[in-house]
C-alpha positions in Angstrom: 42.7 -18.9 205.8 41.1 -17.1 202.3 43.6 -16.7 199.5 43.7 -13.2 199.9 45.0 -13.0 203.6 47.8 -15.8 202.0 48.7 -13.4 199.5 49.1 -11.1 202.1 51.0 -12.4 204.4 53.4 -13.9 201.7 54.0 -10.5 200.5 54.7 -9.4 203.5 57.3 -11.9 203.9 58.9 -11.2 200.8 58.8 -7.6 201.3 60.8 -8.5 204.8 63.5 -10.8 203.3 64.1 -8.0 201.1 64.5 -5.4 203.2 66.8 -7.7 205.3 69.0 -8.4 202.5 69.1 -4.6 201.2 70.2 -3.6 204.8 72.7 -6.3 204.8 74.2 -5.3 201.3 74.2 -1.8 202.5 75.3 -2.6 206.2 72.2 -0.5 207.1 71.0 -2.0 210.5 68.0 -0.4 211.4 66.7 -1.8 207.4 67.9 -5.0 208.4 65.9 -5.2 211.7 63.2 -3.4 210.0 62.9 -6.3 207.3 63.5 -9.1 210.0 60.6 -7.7 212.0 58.2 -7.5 209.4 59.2 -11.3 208.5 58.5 -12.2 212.2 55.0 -10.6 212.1 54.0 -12.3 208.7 54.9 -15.8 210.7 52.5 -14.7 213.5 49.7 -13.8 211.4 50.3 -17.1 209.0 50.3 -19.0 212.5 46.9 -17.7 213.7 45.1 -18.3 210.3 46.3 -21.8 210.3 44.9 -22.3 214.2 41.9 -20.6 213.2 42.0 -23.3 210.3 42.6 -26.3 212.6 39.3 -25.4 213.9 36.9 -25.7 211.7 
């Protein structure tokens, strides 16, 4: 996995955990969802670099 697609996928992450949180504070549902998706798809994407990594 190259530093870059880490930084990535870290901000992505972040950017998700925020989201959840601001939808929590302002009991906005879809933001909260929106925020726990992203977080999902940054943990999918950090998963397949480190398979890809296993392998070589």
């Amino acid at each position: 996995m190259g530093l870059d697609d880490k930084i990535k996928n870290a901000a992505e992450d972040l950017t998700g955990k925020a989201k959840e949180a601001w939808g929590k504070a302002t009991d906005n549902e879809r933001l909260e969802a929106e925020g726990q998706a992203e977080q999902s798809k940054a943990n999918v994407k950090k998963a397949g670099e480190n398979v890809k990594d296993a392998f070589k």
